[in-house]
C-alpha positions as CSV (number, residue, x, y, z in Angstrom):
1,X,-19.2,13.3,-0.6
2,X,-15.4,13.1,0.8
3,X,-13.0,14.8,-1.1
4,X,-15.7,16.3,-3.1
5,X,-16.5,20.3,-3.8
6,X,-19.6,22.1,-5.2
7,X,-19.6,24.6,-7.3
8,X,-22.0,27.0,-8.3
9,X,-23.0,26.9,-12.1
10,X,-26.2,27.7,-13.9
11,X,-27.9,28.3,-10.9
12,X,-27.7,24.8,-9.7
13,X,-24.7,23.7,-7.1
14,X,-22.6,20.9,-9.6
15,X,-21.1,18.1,-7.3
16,X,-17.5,18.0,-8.5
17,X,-15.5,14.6,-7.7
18,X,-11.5,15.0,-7.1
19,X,-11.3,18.1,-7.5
20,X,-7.4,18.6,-7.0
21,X,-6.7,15.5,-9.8
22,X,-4.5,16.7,-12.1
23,X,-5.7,17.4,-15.5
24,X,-2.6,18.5,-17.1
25,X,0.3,17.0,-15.9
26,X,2.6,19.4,-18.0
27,X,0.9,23.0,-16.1
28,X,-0.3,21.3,-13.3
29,X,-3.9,22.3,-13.8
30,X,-6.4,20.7,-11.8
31,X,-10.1,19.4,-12.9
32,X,-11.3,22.2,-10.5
33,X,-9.0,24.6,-12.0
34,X,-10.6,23.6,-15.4
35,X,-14.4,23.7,-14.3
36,X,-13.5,27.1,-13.0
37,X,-12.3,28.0,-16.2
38,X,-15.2,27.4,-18.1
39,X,-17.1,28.9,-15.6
40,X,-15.3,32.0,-16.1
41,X,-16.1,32.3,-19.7
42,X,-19.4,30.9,-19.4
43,X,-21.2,33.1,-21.6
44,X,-18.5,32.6,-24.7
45,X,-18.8,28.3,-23.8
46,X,-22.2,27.9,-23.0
47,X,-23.4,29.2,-26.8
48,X,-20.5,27.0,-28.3
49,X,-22.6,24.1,-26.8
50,X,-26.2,25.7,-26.3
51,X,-29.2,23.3,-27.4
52,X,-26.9,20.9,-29.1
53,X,-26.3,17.5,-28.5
54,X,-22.7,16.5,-27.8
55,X,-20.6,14.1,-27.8
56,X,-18.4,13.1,-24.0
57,X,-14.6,12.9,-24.7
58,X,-13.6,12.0,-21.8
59,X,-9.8,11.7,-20.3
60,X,-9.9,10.4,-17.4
61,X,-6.7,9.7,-16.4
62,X,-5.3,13.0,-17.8
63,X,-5.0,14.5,-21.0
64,X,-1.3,12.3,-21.2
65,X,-3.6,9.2,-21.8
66,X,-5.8,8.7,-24.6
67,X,-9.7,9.7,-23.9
68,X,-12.6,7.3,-24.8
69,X,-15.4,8.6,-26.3
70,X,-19.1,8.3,-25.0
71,X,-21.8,9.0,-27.3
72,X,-24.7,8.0,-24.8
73,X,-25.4,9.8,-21.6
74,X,-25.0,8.3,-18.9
75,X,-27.9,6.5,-17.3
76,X,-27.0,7.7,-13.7
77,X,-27.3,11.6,-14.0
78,X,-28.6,14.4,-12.2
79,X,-32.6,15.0,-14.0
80,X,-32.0,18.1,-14.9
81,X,-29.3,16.9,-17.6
82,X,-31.3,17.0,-20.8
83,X,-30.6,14.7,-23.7
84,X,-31.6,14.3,-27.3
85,X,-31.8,11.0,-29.5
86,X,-29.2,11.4,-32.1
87,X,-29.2,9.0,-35.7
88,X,-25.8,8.2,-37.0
89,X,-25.6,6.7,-40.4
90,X,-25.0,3.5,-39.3
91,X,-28.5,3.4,-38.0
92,X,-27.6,3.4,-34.4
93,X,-28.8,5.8,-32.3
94,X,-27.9,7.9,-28.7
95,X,-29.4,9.5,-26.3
96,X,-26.8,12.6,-26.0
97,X,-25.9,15.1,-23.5
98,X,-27.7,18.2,-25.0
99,X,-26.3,21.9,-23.6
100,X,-28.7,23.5,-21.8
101,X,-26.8,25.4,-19.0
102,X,-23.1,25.9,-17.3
103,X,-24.6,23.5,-15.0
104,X,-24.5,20.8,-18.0
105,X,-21.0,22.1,-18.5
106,X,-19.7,21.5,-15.1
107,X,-20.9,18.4,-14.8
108,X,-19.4,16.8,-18.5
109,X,-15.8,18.5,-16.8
110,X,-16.3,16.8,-14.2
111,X,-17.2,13.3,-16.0
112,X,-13.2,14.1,-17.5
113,X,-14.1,15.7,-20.6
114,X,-11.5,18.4,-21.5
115,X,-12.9,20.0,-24.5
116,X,-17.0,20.2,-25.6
117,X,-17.7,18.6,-28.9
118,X,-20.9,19.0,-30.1
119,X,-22.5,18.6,-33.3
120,X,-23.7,21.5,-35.6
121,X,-27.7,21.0,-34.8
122,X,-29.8,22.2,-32.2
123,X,-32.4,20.6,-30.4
124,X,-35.5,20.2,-31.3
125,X,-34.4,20.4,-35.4
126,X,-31.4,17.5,-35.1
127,X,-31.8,16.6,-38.5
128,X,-30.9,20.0,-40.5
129,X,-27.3,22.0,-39.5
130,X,-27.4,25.4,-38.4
131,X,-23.4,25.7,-39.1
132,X,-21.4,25.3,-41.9
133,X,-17.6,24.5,-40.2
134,X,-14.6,25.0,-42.6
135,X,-11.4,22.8,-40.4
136,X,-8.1,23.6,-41.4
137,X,-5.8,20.7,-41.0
138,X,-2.3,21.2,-41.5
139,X,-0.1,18.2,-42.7
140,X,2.9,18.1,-40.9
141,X,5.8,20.6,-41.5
142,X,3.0,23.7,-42.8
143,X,4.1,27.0,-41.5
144,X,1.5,28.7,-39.4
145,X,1.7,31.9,-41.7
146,X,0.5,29.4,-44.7
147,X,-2.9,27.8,-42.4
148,X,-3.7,31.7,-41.4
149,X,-3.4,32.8,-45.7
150,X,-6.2,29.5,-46.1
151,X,-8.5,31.1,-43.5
152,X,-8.1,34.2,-44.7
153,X,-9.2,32.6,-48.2
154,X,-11.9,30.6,-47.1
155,X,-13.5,33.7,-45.2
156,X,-13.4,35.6,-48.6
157,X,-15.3,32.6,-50.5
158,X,-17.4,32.4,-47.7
159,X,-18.6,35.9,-48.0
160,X,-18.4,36.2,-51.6
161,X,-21.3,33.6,-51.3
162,X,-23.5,35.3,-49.0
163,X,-22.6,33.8,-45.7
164,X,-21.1,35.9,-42.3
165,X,-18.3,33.9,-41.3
166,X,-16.3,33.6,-37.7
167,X,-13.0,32.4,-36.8
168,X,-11.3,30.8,-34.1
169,X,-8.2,29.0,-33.6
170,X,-8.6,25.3,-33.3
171,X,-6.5,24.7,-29.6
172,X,-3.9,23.1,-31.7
173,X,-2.3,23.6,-35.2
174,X,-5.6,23.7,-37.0
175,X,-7.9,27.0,-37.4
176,X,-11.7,26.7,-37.4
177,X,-14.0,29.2,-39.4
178,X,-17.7,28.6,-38.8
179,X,-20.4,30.3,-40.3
180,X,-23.8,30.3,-39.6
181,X,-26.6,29.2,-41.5
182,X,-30.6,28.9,-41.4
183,X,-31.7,25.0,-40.8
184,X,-33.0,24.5,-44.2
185,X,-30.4,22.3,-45.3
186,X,-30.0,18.6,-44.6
187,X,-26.5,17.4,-43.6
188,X,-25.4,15.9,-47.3
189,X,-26.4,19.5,-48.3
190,X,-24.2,21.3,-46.0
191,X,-21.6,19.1,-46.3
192,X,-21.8,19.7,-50.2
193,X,-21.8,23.2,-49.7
194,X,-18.5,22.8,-47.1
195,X,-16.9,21.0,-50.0
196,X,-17.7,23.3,-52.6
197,X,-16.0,26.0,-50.6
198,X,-13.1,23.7,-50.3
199,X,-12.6,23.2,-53.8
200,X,-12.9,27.2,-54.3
201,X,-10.2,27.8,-52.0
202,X,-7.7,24.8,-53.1
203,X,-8.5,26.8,-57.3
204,X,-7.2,30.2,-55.3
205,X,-4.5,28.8,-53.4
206,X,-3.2,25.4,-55.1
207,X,0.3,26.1,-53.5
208,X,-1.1,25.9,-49.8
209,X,-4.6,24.4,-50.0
210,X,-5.9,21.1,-51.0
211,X,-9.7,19.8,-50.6
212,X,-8.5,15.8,-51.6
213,X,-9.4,13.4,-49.0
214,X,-7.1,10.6,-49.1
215,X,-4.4,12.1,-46.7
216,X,-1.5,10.3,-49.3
217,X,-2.8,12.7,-51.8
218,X,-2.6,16.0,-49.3
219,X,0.4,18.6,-49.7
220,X,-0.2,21.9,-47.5
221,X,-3.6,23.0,-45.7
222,X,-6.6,20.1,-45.9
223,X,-9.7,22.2,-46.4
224,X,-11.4,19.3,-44.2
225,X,-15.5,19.7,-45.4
226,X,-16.2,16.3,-43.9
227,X,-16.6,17.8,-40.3
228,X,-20.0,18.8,-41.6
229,X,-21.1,15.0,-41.9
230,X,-23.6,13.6,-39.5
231,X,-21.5,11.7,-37.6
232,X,-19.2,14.3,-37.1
233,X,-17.7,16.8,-34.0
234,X,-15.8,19.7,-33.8
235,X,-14.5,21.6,-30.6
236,X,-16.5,24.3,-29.9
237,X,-15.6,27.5,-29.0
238,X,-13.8,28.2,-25.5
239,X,-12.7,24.5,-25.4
240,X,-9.8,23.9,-23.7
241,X,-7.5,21.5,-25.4
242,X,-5.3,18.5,-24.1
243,X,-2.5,20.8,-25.7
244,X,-3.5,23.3,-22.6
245,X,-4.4,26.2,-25.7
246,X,-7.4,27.4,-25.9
247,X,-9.8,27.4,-29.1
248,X,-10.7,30.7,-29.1
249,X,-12.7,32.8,-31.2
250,X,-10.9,35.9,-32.7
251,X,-12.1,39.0,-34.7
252,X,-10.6,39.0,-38.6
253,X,-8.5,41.4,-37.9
254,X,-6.8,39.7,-35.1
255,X,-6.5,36.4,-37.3
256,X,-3.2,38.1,-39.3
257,X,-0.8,37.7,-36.2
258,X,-2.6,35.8,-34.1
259,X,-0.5,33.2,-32.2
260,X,-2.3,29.5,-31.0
261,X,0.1,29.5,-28.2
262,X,-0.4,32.3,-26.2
263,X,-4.3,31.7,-25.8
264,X,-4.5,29.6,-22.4
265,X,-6.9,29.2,-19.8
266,X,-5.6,32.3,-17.9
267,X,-5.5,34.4,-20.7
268,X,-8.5,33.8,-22.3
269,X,-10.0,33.9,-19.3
270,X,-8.1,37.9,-19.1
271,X,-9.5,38.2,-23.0
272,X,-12.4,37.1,-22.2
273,X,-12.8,39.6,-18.7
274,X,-11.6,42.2,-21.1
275,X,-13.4,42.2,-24.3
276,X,-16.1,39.8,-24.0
277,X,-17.0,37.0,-26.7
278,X,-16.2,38.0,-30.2
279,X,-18.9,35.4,-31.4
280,X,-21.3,37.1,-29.7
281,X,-23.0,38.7,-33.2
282,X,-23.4,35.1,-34.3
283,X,-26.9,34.5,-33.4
284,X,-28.8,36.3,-36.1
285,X,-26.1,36.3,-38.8
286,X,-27.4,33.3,-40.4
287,X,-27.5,33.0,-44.1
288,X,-28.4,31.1,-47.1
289,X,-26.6,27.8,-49.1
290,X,-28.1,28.3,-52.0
291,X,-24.8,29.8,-53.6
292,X,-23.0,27.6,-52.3
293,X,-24.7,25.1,-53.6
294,X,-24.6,26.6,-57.1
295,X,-21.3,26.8,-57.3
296,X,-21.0,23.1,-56.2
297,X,-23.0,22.1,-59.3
298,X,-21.1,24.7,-61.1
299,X,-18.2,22.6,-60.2
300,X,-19.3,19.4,-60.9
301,X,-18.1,16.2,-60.1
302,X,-14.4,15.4,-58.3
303,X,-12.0,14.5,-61.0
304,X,-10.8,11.5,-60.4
305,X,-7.3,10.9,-59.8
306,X,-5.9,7.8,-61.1
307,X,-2.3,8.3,-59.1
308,X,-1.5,5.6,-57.0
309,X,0.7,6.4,-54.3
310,X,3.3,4.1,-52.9
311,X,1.8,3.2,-49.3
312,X,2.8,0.7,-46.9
313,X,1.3,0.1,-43.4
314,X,3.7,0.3,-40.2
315,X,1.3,-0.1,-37.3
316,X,-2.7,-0.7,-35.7
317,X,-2.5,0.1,-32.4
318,X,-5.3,0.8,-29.5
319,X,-2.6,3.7,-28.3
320,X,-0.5,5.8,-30.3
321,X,2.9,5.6,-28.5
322,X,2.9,1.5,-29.0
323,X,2.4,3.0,-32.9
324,X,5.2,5.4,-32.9
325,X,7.2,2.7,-31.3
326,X,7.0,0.6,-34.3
327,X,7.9,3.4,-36.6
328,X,10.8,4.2,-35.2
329,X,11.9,0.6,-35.4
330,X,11.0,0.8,-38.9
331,X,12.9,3.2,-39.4
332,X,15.8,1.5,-38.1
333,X,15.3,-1.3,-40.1
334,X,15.6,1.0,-42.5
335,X,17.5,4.2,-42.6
336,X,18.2,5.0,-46.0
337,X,14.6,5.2,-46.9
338,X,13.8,6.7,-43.4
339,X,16.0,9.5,-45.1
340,X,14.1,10.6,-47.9
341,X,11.0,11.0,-46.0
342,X,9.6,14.3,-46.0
343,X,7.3,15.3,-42.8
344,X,3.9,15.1,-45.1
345,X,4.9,11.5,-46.1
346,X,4.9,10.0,-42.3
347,X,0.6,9.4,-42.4
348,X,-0.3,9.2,-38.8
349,X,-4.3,8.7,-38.2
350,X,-6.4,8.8,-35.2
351,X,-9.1,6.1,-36.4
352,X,-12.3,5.9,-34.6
353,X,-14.2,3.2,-33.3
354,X,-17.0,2.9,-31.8
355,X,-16.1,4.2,-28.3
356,X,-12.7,5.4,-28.4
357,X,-9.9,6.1,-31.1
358,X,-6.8,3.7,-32.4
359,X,-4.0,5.0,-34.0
360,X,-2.7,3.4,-37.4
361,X,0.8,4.7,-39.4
362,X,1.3,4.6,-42.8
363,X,4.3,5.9,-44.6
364,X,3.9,7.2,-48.3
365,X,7.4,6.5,-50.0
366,X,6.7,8.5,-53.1
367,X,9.9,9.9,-52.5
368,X,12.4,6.9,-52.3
369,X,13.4,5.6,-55.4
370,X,11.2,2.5,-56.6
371,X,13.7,0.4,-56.4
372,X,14.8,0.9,-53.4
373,X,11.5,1.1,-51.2
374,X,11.2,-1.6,-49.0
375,X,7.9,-3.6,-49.2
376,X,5.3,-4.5,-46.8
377,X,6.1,-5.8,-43.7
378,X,3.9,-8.0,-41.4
379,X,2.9,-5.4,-39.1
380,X,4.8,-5.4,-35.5
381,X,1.9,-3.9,-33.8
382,X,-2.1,-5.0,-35.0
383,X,-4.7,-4.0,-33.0
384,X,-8.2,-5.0,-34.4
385,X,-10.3,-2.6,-33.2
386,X,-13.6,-4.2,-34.4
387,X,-12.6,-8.0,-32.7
388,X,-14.6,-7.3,-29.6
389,X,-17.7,-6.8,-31.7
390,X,-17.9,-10.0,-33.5
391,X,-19.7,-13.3,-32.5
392,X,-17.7,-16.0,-31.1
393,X,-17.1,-19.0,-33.0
């Protein structure tokens, strides 16, 4: 094929398309430069992904433009690309990419896909978890000292309850601590157990850590225990990032003064030369939820909280920089209250639909005086993301 290079991965020779297209416009990195990347820390990526079926984010045009995301395999592939029939709540269903090699690596980087996101099963068992995954996810304005304290919280509940638990930063401001766990468990279960620990940690650290849900209602870390739902991904480990950092597993004691920034495809790939995979051990360090668990119905139900917070919509849009737009107009309309924002208040959300994300902003404007909070607007941008779905009149 013109323009074309193969690559050795896995054993098989992986046709890669474009080659020099630039990836990341920022470092210049190419999608060659990325397949050879994960090729380089192929043992560390390959058991991020190994067995499980995954989920293609793909950026095609670049990690500058938003990525779609492609849930079924693509019917054209090579036959040695297994996938696995995967049941999302809805009660659709998807023939995903399962990982079986570097080979199946090489060739999702070369569909565009930047990171790996798989789900915490593995083939043949797809219906019971063999990960619990605790995602830390800053709102805006946290100090990266306050995210490392939550990990370093959430590792001590973890363990306190029986389980061995890993870290690894997330490739952007987040931090990801996984721990493994025996499939016995069904997803609610897990999920249960991921919010029970979530709970635990917001009761240690209420200053820095909050487990509430409704992002209006979030001040600090989110203890996110919703990433262990079915229909739920996370970045595995090795994943490159459209920030260019890398998601890279770490040891504890390395977690303290660890910086997100300075792990990138060439250094990890040093690291990785180095000191091999730190998540190595994993394999065989599964444990039990049933502590977990008991401290879950120990903790009973959520108190409900009957505080209603000042919301108002600003924008629906199919990308985020129309969005962003329309808040910054707002906020000209506006200044005074544009003032009294705080960074927490400004809600920005990455919505999903069925093949791709949309982006809607919200502003909470708890802290503007009532009387002086403008009210809903009509919005300036309104994507409906579900209108191509609907029969015709």
């Amino acid at each position: 094929m013109p323009g074309a290079e193969i690559v050795e991965a896995g054993g098989r020779e992986v046709t890669i398309t474009n080659p020099d297209r630039v990836v990341f416009p920022r470092t210049g990195h190419t999608k060659l430069d990325l397949v050879r990347y994960y090729l380089s820390v192929g043992g560390g990526a390959l058991r991020g992904v190994a067995d499980r079926p995954t989920v293609l984010k793909r950026f095609v045009h670049g990690v500058d433009e938003e990525p779609f995301f492609q849930k079924r395999a693509p019917a054209k592939r090579p036959d040695w690309i297994d996938v696995a029939e995967f049941r999302y709540p809805s009660g659709r269903s998807a023939e995903e990419v399962v990982g079986r090699d570097l080979a199946t690596v090489a060739w999702c980087v070369n569909l565009g896909c930047v990171d790996l996101n798989p789900h915490s099963v593995r083939f043949p068992d797809i219906d019971h978890p063999d990960e619990l995954r605790v995602d830390l996810d800053p709102v805006p304005g946290v100090p990266w000292p306050d995210i490392i304290q939550v990990a370093l919280t959430a590792r001590d509940v973890l363990v306190e309850h029986g389980l061995t638990p890993f870290p690894k930063t997330s490739g952007s401001r987040g931090f990801h601590v996984y721990a493994p766990i025996t499939p016995d468990w069904t997803y609610p279960q897990v999920r249960k157990a991921a919010e029970a620990v979530a709970r635990e940690v917001e009761r240690r650290a209420p200053e820095i850590a909050t487990s509430h849900w409704w992002k209006e209602e979030r001040q600090g870390v989110f203890v996110d225990f919703n990433q262990n739902a079915r229909d739920r991904t996370t970045v595995s480990a090795y994943s490159v990032r459209p920030t260019g950092w890398v998601s890279t597993p770490l040891t504890w004691d390395e977690v303290p003064s660890c910086d997100p920034t300075e792990f990138t495809m060439e250094t990890v790939t040093a690291r990785f030369e180095e000191r091999g995979d730190p998540w190595a051990e994993m394999d065989g360090r599964e444990g039990s939820l049933d502590s977990l668990l008991a401290l879950a119905k120990a903790q009973g139900p959520r108190p409900k909280n009957p505080q209603k917070f000042p919301v108002i919509e600003i924008a629906r849009s199919e990308k985020k920089e129309p969005a962003l737009k329309a808040l910054e107009n707002w906020k000209r309309r506006h200044p005074e209250a544009a003032a009294r924002l705080e960074p927490a208040d400004v809600l920005v959300d990455s919505m999903r639909g069925r093949s791709s994300t949309w982006t809607r902003i919200r502003v909470n404007l708890q802290h503007v005086p009532e009387d002086e909070r403008p009210p809903q607007e009509p919005l300036e941008v309104d994507f409906d993301p579900w209108a191509a779905y609907r029969p015709g009149p």
